[in-house]
C-alpha positions as CSV (number, residue, x, y, z in Angstrom):
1,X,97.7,57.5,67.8
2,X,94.5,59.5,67.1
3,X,92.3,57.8,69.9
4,X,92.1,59.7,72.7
5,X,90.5,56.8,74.9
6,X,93.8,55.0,75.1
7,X,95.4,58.1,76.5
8,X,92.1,59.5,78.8
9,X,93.7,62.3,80.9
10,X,89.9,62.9,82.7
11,X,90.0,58.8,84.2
12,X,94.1,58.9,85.3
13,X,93.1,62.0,87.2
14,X,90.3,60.6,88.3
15,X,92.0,57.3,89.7
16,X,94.4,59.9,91.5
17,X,91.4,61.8,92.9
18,X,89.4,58.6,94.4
19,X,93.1,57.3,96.4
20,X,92.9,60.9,97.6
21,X,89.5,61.1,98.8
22,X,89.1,57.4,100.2
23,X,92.8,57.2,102.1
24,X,94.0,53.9,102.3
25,X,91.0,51.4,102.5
26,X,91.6,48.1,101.7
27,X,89.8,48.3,97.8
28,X,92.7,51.1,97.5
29,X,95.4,49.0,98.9
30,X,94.4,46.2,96.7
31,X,94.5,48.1,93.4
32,X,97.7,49.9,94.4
33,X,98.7,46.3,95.2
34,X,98.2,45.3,91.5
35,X,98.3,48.6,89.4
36,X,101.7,49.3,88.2
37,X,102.4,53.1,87.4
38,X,103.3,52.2,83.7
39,X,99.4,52.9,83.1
40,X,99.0,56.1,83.5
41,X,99.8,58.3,80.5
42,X,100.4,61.5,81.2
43,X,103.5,62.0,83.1
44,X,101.9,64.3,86.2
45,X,100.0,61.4,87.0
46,X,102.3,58.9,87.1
47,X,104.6,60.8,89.4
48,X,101.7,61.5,91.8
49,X,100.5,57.8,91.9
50,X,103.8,56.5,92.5
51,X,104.7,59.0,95.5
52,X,101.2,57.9,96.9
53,X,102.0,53.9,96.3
54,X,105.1,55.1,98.5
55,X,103.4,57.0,100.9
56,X,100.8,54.2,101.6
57,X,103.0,51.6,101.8
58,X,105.5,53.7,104.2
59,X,102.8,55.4,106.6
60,X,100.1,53.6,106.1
61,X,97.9,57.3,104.6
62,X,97.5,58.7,101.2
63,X,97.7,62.7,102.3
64,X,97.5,65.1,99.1
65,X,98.9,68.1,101.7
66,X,101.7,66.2,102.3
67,X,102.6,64.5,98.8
68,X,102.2,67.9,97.3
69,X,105.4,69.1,99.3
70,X,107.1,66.8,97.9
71,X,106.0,67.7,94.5
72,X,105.4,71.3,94.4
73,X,105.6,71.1,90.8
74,X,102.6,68.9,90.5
75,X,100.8,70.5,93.5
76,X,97.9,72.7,91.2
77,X,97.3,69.2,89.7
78,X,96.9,67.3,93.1
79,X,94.3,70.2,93.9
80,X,92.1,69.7,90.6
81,X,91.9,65.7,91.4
82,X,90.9,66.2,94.8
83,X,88.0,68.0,93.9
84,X,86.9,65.0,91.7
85,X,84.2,63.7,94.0
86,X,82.0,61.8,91.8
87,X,85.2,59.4,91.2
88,X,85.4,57.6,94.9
89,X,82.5,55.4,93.7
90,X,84.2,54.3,90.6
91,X,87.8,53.9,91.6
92,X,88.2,50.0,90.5
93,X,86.1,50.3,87.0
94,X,88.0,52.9,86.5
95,X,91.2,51.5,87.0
96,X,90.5,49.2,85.2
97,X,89.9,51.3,82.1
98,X,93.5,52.8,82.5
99,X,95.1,48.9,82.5
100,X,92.9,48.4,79.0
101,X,94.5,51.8,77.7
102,X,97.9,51.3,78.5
103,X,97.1,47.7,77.1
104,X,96.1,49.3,73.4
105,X,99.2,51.6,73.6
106,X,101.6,48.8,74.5
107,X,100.0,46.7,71.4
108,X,100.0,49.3,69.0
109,X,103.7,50.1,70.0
110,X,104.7,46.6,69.5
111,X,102.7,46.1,66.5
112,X,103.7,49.2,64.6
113,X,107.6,48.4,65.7
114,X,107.1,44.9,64.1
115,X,105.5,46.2,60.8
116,X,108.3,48.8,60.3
117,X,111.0,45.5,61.4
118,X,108.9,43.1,58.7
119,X,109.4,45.7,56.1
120,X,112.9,46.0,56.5
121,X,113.5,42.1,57.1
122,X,116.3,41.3,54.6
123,X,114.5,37.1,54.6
124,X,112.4,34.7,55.7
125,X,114.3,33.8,58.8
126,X,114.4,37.1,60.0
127,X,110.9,38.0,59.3
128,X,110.0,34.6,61.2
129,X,112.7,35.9,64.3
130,X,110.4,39.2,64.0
131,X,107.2,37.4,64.2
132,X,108.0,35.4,67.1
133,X,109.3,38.7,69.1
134,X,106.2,40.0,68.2
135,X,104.3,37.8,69.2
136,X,105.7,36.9,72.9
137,X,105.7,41.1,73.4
138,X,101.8,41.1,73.0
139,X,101.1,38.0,74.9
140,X,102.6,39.7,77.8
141,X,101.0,42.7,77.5
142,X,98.6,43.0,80.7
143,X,94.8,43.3,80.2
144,X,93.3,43.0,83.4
145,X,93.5,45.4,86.5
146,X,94.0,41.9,89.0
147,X,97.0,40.5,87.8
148,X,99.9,40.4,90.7
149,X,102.5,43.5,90.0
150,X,106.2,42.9,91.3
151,X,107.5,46.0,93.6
152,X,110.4,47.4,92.8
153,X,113.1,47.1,95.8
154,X,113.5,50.9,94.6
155,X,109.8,51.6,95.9
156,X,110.5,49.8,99.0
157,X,113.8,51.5,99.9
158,X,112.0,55.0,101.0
159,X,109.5,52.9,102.9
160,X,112.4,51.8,105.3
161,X,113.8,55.2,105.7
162,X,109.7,56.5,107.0
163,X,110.0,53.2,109.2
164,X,113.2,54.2,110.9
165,X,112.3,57.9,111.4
166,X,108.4,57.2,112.5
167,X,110.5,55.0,115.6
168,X,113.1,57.6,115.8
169,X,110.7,60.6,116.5
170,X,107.7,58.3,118.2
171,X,106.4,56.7,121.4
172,X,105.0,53.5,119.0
173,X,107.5,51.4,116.4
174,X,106.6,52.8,113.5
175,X,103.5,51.6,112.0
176,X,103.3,48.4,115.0
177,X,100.5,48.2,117.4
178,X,101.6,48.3,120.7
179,X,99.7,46.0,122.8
180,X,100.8,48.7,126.0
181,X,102.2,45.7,127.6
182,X,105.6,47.3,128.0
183,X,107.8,44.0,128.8
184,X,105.8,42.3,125.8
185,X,106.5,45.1,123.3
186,X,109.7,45.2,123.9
187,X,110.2,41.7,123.2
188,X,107.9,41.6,120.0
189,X,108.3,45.0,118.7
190,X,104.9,45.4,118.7
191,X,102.2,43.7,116.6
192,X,103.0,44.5,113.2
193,X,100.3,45.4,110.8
194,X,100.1,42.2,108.8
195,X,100.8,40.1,111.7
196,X,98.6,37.1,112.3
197,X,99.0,36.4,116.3
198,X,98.6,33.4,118.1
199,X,97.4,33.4,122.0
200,X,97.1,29.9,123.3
201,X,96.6,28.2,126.3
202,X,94.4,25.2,128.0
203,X,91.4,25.9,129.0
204,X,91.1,28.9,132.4
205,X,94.5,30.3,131.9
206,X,93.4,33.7,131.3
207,X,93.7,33.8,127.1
208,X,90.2,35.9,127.0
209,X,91.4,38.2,130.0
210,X,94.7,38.7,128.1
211,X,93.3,40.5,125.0
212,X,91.1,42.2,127.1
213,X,93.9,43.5,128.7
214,X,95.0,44.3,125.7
215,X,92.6,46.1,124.3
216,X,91.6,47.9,126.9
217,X,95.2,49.2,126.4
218,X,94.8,50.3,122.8
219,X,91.4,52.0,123.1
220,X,92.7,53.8,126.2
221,X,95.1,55.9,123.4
222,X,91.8,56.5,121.0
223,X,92.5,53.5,118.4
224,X,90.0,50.8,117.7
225,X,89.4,47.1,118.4
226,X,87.3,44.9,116.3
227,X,86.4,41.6,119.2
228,X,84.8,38.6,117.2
229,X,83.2,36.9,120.7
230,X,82.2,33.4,119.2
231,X,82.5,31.7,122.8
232,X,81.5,34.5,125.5
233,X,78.2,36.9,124.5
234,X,79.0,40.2,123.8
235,X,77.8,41.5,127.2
236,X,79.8,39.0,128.9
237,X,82.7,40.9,127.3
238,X,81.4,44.2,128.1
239,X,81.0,42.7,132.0
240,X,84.5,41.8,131.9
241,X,85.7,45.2,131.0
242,X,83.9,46.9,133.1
243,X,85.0,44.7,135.9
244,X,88.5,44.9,134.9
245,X,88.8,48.9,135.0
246,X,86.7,49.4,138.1
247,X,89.4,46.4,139.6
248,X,86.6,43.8,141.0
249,X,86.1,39.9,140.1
250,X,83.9,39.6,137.4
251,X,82.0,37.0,139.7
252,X,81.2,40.0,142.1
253,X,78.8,41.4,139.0
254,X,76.7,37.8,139.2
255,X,75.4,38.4,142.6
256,X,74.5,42.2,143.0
257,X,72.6,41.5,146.2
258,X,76.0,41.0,148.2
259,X,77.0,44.0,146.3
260,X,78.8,46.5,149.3
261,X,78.9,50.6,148.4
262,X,82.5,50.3,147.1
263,X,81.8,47.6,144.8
264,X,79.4,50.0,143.5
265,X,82.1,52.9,143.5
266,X,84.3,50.4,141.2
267,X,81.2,49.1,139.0
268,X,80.3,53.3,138.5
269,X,84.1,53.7,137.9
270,X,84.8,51.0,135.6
271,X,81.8,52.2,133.1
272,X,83.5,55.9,132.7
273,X,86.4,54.6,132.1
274,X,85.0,52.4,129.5
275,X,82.6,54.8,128.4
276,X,83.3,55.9,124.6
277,X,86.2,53.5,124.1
278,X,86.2,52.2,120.6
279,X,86.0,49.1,121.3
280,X,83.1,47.0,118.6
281,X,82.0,43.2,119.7
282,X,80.8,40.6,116.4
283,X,78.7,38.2,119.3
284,X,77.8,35.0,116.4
285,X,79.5,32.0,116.2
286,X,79.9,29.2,113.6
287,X,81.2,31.7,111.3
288,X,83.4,31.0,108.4
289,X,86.8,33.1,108.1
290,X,85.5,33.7,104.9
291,X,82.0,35.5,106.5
292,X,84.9,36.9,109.6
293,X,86.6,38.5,106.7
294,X,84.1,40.5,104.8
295,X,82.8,41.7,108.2
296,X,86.1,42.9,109.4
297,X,86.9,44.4,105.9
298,X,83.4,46.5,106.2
299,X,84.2,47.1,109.1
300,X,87.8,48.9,108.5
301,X,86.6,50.8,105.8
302,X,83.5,52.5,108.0
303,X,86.1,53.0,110.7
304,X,89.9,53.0,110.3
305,X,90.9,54.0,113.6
306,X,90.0,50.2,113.9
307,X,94.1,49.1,114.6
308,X,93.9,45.5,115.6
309,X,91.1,42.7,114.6
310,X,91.0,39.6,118.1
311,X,88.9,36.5,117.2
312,X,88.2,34.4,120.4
313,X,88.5,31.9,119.6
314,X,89.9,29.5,116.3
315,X,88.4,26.5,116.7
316,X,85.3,27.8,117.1
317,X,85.2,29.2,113.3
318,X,83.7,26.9,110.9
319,X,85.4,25.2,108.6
320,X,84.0,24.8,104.7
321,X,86.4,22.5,103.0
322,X,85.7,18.6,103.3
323,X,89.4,18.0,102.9
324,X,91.4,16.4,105.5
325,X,90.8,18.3,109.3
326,X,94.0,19.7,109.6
327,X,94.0,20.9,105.9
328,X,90.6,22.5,106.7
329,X,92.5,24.1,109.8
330,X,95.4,25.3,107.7
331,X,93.0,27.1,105.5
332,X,91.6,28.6,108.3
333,X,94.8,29.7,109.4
334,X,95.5,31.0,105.9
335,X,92.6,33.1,105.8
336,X,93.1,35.1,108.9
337,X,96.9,35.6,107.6
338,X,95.3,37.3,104.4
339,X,92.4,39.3,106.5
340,X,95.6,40.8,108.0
341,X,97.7,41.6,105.2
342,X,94.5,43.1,102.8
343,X,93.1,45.4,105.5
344,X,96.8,45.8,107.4
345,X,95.7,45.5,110.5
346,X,97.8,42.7,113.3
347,X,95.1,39.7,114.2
348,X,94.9,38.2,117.1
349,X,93.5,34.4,116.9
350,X,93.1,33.0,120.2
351,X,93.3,29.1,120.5
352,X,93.3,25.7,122.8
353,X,96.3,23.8,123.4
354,X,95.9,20.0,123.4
355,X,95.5,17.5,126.1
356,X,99.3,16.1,125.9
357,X,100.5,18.9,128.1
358,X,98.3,17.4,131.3
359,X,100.9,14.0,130.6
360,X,104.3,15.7,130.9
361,X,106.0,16.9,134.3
362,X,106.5,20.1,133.1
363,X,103.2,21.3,131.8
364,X,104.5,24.9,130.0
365,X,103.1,24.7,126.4
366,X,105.6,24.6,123.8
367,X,104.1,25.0,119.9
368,X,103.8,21.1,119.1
369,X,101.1,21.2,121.6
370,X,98.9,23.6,119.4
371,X,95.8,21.5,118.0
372,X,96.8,20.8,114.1
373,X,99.4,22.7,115.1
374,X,101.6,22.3,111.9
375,X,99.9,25.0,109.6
376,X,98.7,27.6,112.4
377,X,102.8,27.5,113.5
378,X,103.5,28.2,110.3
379,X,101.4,30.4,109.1
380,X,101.5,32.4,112.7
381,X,104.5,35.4,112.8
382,X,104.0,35.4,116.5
383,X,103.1,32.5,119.1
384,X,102.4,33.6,122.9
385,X,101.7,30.8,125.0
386,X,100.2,31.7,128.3
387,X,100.9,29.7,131.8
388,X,99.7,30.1,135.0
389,X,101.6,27.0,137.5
390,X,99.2,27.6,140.3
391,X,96.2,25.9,138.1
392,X,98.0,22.8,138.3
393,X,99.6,23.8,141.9
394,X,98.0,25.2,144.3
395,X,100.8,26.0,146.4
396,X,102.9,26.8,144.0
397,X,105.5,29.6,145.0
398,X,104.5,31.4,141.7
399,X,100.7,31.8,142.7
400,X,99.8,35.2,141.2
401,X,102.2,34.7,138.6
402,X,101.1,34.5,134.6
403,X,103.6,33.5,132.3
404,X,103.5,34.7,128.4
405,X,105.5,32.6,126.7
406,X,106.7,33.9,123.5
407,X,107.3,30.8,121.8
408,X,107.4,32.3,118.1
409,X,108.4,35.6,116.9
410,X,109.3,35.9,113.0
411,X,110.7,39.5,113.1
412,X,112.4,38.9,116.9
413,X,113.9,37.2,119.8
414,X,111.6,34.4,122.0
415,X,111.4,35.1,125.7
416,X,109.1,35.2,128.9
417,X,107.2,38.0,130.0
418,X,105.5,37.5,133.5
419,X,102.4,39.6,134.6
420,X,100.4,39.4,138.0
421,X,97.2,37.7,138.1
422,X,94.6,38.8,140.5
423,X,91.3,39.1,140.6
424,X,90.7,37.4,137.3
425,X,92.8,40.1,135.6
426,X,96.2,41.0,134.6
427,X,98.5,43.5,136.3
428,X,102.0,44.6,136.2
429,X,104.6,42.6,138.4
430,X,108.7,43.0,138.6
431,X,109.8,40.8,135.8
432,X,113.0,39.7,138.2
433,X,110.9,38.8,141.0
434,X,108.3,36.8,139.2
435,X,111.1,35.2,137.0
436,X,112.5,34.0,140.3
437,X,109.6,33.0,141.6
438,X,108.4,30.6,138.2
439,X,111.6,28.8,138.3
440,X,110.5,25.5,137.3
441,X,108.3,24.4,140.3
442,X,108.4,20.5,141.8
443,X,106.4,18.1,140.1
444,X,102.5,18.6,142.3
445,X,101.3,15.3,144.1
446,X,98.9,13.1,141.5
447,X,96.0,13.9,143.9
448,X,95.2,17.8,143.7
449,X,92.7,19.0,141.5
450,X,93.2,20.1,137.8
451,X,92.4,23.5,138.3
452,X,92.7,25.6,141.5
453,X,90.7,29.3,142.5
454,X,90.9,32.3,140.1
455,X,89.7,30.3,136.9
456,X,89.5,32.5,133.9
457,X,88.9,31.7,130.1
């Protein structure tokens, strides 16, 4: 071949340089996603982009320092394409430059393999046999950068070794997000980081106060939490944080004037702890999960110590198709399941429960009680439903008692993990006790009230 534009050493280092400068962003992901190695030329390049497509996949980073360990041979070369700056910019056109070269080599390959075959063909038949070979090789030759690559279990096999060591030698499961609930992780695992996340409950259970808890939990450890508030404003949110580290109500920041000097003390306490967390509120409703998506994805990119995306909560996000509701829903549902899997980071869709669970005796949610519940289950790797008995009994024995139900866990076991619930917020209680406790309570008298003291959202 005498064009040198179907075998462009400058663009395949180039390509190897942008992965390297960027890290792991989502555009990166998405083209290591689709790009098989077969593109690249030159043989220093392919082995570099294939020990990065491992590297990404396994630890979730795309470190030169580390990669060039493993290849010492190729470690000169992983300098030179580091210092390629002016490639970050260019990184998909590029790309897609290499897929068009590799497409001309593959052609002329076939093509010149077919001529020398024609020539030699002894007849007709097997000139026609030769043609049709021919022609099936070049229809599958790939020309664009988007088409869907197949991984090869060989690729994924090194990924599961990283997995097992990173929990091995690690306070966190690998690459999950640990909620720092410990009873919850240890029944989940942890949020992995493609997991779409389900937290439902009726109305006042707590569902808001939960993620809260939550995230106040993950930021406390430096990572980052991206809140989409589309019920509560964002200083509502901010309210309930501070009220939730300093250990007050939230009702006691509504009326400062019967504010006593250690509610002030907590109030001045719960701001330093706050203070700094990385912790980023979206305050806008009637969003699409289309408009959700390109904000979060932005949003990743500017800061990847971003590790879990909550959205409080799904039905208030608008739906665009006209097609049947729950369809519309399911779509909804699919969405959030791809935000999570593009940008690999666990997202947590709060929801409402339906009415029917006011007309049974036992009023614990169960998953046919989501609304439109038959794509969100499905789509959902983990369901938590939360329960409080003391908003439908007042004098229930587990008063204080919260119940997270984990009704759905794809990669685990289901079970109940209890926390205490006081003040509006959620703190640590002895799973025996409280599991003793919440044994299924006597049916309450028709006449007491729907909900009881301590209402939260």
């Amino acid at each position: 071949m005498s064009n040198t534009l179907w075998r462009d050493e400058d663009i395949e280092g180039a390509v190897i340089g942008a992965m390297f400068l960027r890290g792991p962003d989502s555009e990166v992901l998405d083209i290591i996603a689709t790009l098989p190695d077969t593109v690249f030329n030159f043989y220093q390049y392919r082995d570099i982009y294939r020990a990065i497509k491992i590297q990404a996949r396994g630890k979730g980073v795309i470190d030169p320092l580390l990669i060039g360990e493993q290849l010492p041979e190729h470690a000169t070369t992983i300098l030179q394409t580091c210092q390629i700056a002016w490639a970050k910019s260019s990184l998909k056109s590029y790309s897609k430059q290499l897929v068009r070269n590799a497409a001309i080599r593959d052609a002329f390959h076939a093509l010149t393999g077919a001529l020398s075959s024609l020539t030699a063909a002894p007849n007709s038949e097997e000139g026609i046999r030769i043609l049709e070979e021919v022609k099936a090789s070049v229809s599958a030759i790939q020309t664009e950068s988007d088409a869907i690559t197949p991984v090869s279990l060989d690729d994924l096999l090194p990924v599961i070794v990283n997995r097992i060591d990173e929990r091995m030698h690690s306070d966190s499961a690998g690459r999950s997000v640990m909620t720092g609930i410990e009873e919850l992780d240890a029944v989940t695992g942890g949020f992995d980081q493609t997991d779409l996340v389900l937290l439902a409950a009726r109305p006042s259970m707590g569902k808001t106060e939960l993620i809260l808890d939550i995230t106040e939990n993950l930021t406390a450890s430096g990572a980052g939490v991206l809140f989409f508030s589309m019920e509560m404003s964002d200083i509502q949110i901010a309210e309930r944080h501070v009220a939730a580290a300093g250990g007050l109500s939230t009702s006691r920041l509504k009326s400062p004037d019967k504010l006593e000097d250690e509610d002030w003390a907590r109030i001045s306490s719960g701001i330093g702890r706050m203070t700094g967390r990385k912790i980023w509120i979206v305050d806008a409703n009637n969003l699409t999960v289309d408009q959700i998506q390109s904000i979060a994805t932005r949003h990743v990119q500017q800061h990847p110590e971003t590790a879990l995306v909550a959205i409080d909560y799904l039905r208030l996000i608008k739906l665009q198709s006209a097609s049947r509701h729950d369809l519309a829903v399911g779509e909804v549902s699919k969405g959030l399941k791809s935000l999570a899997k593009t940008n690999r980071r666990p997202v947590v869709a709060l929801s409402q429960l339906s009415r029917s669970v006011e007309s049974r005796v036992n009023k614990r949610p169960v998953n046919a009680d989501l609304k439109d519940s038959g794509e969100i289950e499905a789509d959902a790797d983990i369901i938590m439903m939360l329960y409080r008995d003391e908003v439908y009994n007042p004098e229930s024995s587990a008063a204080g008692i919260a119940e997270i139900n984990i009704t759905k866990n794809r990669n685990g076991p289901l079970g109940v993990v209890y926390r205490r619930f006081w003040n509006g917020h959620f703190h640590y209680i002895d799973q025996v006790e409280a599991r003793n406790r919440s044994i299924e309570q006597p049916e309450a008298k028709a006449s007491h009230k729907r909900y009881s003291k301590g209402r939260a959202a």
